[in-house]
C-alpha positions in Angstrom: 59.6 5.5 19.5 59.1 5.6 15.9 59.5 2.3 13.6 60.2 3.4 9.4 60.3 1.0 7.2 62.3 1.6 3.9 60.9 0.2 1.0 61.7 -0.5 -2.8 58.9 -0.3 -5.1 58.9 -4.2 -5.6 58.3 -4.7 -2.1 55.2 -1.9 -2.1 53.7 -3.9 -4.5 54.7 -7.2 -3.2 52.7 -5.6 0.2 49.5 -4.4 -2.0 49.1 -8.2 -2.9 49.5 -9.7 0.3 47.0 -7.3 1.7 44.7 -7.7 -0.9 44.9 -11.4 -0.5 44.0 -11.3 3.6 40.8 -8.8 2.8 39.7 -11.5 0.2 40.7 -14.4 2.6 38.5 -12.1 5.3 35.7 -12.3 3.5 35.7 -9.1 2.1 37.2 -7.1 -0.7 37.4 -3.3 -1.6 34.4 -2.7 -3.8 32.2 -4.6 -0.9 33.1 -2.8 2.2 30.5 -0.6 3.9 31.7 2.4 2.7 31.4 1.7 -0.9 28.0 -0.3 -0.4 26.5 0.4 2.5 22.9 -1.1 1.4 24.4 -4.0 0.1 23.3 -6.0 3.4 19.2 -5.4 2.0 20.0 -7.9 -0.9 21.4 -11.0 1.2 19.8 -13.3 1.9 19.6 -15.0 5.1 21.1 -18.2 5.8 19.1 -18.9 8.9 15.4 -17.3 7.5 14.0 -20.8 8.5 15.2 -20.8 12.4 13.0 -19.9 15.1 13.6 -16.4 16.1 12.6 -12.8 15.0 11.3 -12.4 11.5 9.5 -9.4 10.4 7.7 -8.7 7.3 7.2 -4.9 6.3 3.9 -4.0 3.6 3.9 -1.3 1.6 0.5 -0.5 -0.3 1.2 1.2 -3.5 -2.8 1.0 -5.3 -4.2 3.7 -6.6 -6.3 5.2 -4.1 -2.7 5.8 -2.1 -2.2 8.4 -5.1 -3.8 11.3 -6.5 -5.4 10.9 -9.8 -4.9 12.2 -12.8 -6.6 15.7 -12.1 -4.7 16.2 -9.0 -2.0 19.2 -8.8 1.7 19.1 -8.0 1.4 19.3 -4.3 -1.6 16.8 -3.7 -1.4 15.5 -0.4 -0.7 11.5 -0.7 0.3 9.2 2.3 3.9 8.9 3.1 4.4 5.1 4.0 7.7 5.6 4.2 7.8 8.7 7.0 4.9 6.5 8.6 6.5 3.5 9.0 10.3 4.6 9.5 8.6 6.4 12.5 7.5 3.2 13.4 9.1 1.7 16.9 8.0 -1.5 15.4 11.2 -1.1 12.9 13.5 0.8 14.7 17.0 -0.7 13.7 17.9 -1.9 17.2 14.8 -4.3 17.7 15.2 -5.7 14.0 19.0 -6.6 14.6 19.3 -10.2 15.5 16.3 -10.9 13.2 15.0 -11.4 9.6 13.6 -8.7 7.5 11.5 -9.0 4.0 10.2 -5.9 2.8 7.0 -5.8 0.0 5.0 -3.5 -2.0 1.6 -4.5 -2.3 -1.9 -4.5 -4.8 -4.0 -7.1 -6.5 -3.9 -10.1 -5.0 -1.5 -12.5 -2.5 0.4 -13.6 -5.9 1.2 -9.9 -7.2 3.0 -9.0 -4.0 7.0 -9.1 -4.4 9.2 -9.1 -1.9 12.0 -6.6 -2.8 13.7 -7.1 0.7 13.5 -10.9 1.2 14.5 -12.8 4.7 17.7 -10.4 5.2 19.7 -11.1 8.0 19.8 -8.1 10.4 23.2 -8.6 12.2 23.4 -6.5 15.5 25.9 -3.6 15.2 29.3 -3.7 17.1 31.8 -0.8 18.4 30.5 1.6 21.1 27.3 3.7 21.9 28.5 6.6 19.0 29.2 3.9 16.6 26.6 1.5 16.9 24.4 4.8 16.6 26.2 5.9 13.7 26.4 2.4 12.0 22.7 2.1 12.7 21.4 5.7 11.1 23.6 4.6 7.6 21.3 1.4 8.0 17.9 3.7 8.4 18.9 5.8 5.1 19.0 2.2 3.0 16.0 1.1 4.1 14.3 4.3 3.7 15.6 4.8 0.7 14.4 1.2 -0.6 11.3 1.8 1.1 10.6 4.8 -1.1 12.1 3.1 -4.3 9.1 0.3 -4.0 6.4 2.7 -2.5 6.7 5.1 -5.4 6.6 2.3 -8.1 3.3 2.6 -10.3 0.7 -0.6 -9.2 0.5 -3.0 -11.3 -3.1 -3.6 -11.1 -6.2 -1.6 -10.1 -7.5 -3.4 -6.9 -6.0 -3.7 -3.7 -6.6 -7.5 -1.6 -5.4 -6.3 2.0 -5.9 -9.5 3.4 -4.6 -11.6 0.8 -1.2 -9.4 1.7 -1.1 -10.3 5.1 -1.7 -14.1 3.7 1.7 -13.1 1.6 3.5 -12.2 4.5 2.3 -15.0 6.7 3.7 -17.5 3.9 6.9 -15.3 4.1 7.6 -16.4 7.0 8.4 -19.9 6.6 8.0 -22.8 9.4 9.0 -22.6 13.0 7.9 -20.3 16.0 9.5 -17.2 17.4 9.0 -14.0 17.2 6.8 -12.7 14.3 5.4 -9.4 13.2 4.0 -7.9 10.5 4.3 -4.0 9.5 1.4 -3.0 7.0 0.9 0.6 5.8 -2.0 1.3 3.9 -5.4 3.0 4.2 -7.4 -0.1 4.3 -9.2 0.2 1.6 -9.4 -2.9 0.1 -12.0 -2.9 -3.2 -10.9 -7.2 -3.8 -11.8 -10.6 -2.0 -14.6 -11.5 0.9 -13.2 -7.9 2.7 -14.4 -5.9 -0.7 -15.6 -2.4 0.9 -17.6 -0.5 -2.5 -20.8 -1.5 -0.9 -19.9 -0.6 2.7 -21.8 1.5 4.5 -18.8 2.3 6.9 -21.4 2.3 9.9 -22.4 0.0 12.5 -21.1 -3.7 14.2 -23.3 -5.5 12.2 -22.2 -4.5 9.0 -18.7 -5.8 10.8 -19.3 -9.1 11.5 -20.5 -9.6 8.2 -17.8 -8.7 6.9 -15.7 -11.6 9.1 -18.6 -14.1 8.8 -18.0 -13.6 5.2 -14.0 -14.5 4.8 -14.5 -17.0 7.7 -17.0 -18.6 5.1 -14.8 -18.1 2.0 -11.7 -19.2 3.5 -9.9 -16.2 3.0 -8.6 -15.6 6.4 -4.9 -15.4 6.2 -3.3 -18.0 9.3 -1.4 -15.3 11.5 -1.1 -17.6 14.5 1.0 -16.0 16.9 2.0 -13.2 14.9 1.8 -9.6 16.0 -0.2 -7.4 13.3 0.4 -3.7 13.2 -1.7 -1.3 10.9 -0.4 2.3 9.6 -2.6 4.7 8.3 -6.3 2.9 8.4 -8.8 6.1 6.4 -5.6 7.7 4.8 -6.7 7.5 1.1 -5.2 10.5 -1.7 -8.6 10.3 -3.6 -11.7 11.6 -2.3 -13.1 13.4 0.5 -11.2 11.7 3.9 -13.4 9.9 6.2 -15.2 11.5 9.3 -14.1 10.1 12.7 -17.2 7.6 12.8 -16.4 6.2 9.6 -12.9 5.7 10.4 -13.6 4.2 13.6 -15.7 1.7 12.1 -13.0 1.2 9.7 -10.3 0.6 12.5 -12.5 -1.9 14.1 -13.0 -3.6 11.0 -9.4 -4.2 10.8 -9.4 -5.2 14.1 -12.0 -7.9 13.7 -10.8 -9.3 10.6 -7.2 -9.5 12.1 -8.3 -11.3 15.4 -10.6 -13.5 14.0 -7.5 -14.6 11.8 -5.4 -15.3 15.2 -2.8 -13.1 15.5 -1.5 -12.8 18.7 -1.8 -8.9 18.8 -3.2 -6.5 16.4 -2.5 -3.1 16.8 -4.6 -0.8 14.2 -3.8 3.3 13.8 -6.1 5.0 11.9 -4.9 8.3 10.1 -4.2 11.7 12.1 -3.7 13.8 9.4 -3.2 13.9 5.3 0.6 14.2 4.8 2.3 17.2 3.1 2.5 17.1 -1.0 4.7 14.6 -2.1 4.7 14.0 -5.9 3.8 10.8 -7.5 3.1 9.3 -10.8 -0.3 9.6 -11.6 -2.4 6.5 -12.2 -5.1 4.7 -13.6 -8.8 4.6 -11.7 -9.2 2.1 -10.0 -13.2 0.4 -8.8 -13.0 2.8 -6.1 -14.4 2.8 -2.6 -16.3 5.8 -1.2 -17.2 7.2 2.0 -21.1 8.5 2.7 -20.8 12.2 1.7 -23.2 15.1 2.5 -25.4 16.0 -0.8 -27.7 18.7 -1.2 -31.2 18.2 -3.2 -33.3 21.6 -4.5 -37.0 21.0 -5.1 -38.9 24.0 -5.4 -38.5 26.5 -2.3 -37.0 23.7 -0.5 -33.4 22.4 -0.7 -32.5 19.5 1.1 -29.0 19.1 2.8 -28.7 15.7 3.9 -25.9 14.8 6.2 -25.0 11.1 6.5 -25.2 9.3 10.1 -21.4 7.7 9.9 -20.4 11.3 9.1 -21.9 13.1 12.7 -22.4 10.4 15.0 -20.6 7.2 15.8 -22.6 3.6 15.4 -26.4 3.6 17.8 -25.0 7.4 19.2 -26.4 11.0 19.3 -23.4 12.6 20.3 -21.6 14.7 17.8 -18.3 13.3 16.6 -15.5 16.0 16.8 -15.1 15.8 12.9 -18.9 16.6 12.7 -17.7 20.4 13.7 -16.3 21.4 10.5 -19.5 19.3 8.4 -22.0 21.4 10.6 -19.8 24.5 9.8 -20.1 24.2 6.0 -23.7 23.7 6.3 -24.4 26.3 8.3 -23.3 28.3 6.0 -24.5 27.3 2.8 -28.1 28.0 5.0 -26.7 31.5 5.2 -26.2 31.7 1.6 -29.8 30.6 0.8 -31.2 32.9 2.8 -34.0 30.9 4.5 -37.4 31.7 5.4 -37.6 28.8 7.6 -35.2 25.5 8.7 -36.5 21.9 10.1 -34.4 19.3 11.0 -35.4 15.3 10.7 -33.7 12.5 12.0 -34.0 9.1 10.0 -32.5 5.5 11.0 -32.7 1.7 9.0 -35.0 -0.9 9.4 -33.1 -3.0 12.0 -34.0 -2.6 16.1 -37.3 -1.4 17.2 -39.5 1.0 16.1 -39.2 2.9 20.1 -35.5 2.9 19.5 -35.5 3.8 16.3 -37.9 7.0 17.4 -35.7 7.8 20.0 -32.2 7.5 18.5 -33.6 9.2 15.2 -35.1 12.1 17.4 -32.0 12.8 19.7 -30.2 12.9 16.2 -32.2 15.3 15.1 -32.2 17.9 18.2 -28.3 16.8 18.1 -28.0 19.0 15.1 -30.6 21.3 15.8 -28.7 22.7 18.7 -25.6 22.7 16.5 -26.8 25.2 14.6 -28.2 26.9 17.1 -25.0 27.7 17.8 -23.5 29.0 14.5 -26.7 31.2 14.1 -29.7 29.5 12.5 -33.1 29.4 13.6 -34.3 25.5 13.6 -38.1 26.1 13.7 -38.5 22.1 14.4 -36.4 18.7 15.0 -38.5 15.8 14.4 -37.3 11.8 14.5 -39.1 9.5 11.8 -37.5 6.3 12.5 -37.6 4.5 9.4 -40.5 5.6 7.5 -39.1 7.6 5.4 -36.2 5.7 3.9 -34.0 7.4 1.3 -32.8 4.1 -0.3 -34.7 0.8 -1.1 -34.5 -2.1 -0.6 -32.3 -2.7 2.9 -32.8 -6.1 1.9 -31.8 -8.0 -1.4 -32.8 -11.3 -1.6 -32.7 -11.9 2.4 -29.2 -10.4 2.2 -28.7 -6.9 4.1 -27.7 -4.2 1.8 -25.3 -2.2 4.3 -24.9 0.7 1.9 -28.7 1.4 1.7 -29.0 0.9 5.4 -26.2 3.6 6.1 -27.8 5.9 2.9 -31.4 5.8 5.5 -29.1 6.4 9.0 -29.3 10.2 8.2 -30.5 13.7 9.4 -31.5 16.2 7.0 -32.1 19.8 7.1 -35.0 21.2 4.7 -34.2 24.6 4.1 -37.2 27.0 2.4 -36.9 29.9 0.5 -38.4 32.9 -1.0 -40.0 32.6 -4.5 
């Protein structure tokens, strides 16, 4: 049965107004309705931020090494925070609802950092499985879309203070217990604060605890107590040469150390798989940057010297070759091609620290380590030779009773001296 209702143009607009007046009494109105703002539920505030239950805070870093400078090309590979953390579980929109989100950018110190997303109410989703799912993939386009909005913004200073951003977020957070996790993207290269890495020498548990002794000492140690830490892209910088395995694995357990010793309840650190695909950003100023030990090559008369750094072949007090060691050995096997040797010799070098037997022995394997490597690609190693530490490359391992940990990693090398015709 049908039901018409005749009407007079009075009483359609006597309708409008009634029905305008139960959406406003609803609580909503026709410009605030998810189809004309969708997003709008990113800028709310919540109400509750301050009870006891799921709160998650989500960092962005935006510093400069996270871009290409100002030499780089249109398609410069630079990290995607965005792809990496929307393909995060961690912040899949089903185990945020019923909790709190803040969302921040980060550089400079724990007072630069601004929370563009601050303590929003994630309200779980209603209707059936197809509508939930629906509701819940117009939800994923704000946030990545405001996650790509702060991201993309220039930095605001030319240091990064990792560590004081996890303080930010911890702060964020408010009193009470609960659930509580923090979300951090960023390569980990923090050049700021008691975690400064320009002097690192990216190699060796030592040069680790040193590092945590450090912060412990200067009372920068952010208090994540019962929070659960997890760590995007750890070694995914857009400015220099990328780290070898070793030297991101000493990077991932840095991150590692330095979150435990600040007592979270879980830290979870992934290092970098691969450089993303070019994605344009602005160009920026330099910042003091930090830089991994590279291989260098020295001529002196017939001889030229390729010296291949210890964090880039083997991993810490180790004479196995590190899978990313493949492609170093490659490249120098065939710049020894194109010097066209009469002769090659390999010699393995270590630091000062542990004993002079170990020393011989670790710096020896080393040595016959890459020997056989490029035995393999084709050259001739007429000797491999281990000489400890008394040849060191840079002086002094020590300043003042304090360890330099770059010299240190500069001495942990093998070199191959390759002579020539005249």
């Amino acid at each position: 049965m049908s039901v018409f209702i005749r009407t007079t143009p009075g009483k359609l607009i006597a309708l409008a107004l009634a029905s305008a007046a139960l959406m406003a009494g609803s609580g909503c109105s026709a410009f605030e309705t998810p189809k004309a703002q969708p997003c709008a539920w990113l800028d709310r505030g919540s109400d509750e931020a301050d009870d006891p239950y799921r709160r998650t805070a989500v960092l962005v870093d935006r510093s400069p090494s996270a871009r290409p400078d100002k030499a780089a090309g249109p398609t410069t590979r630079v990290p995607d925070w965005t792809a990496t953390l929307l393909g995060a579980r961690e912040l899949e929109l089903s185990r945020l609802e019923g909790g709190a989100l803040s969302v921040a950018a980060f550089d400079g110190t724990r007072a630069t950092v601004d929370w563009e997303v601050d303590r929003v109410s994630v309200t779980p989703v209603k209707g059936n499985d197809k509508l939930r799912e629906d509701r819940r993939a117009v939800r994923r386009g704000c946030l990545e879309k405001r996650l790509r909005r702060i991201s993309d913004e220039a930095p605001s200073t030319g240091s990064t203070d990792v560590l004081g951003a996890l303080a930010a977020a911890a702060a964020q957070f408010g009193p009470g217990g609960g659930e509580r996790r923090i979300v951090m993207a960023t390569d980990g290269l923090t050049n700021a604060g008691c975690a400064d890495l320009r002097s690192a020498g990216f190699d060796g548990t030592t040069e680790i605890g040193a590092v945590v002794d450090r912060c412990r000492e200067a009372g920068e140690l952010p208090d994540l107590t019962g929070v659960e830490v997890d760590f995007f892209g750890i070694g995914r910088a857009a400015r220099g040469k990328a780290p070898s395995s070793p030297q991101t694995a000493w990077l991932t357990a840095l991150w590692t150390r330095l979150c435990r010793a600040s007592g979270a309840s879980d830290c979870r650190v992934a290092p970098a798989r691969t450089r993303d695909a070019g994605r344009a950003t602005t160009a920026v100023k330099p910042e003091p940057e930090v830089t991994f030990p590279a291989v260098s090559e020295r001529p002196a008369g017939r001889v030229t010297t390729i010296t291949l750094p210890g964090s880039v072949l083997f991993a810490t007090d180790r004479a196995e070759l590190s899978p990313t060691a493949q492609d170093t050995l490659d490249d120098a096997a065939r710049r020894i091609r194109d010097l066209h040797p009469v002769s090659v010799a390999v010699s393995g070098h270590t630091d000062s620290r542990g004993s002079e037997q170990r020393g011989k022995q670790l710096s020896l394997a080393r040595a016959q380590a890459v020997r056989s490597a490029l035995a393999q690609r084709g050259i001739d190693v007429i000797s491999a030779r281990g000489y400890s530490d008394e040849r060191p490359s840079c002086t002094p391992e020590y300043r003042g009773g304090v360890p330099d940990y770059r010299a240190m990693a500069c001495n942990r090398r093998v070199e191959i001296a390759v002579t020539v015709r005249r």
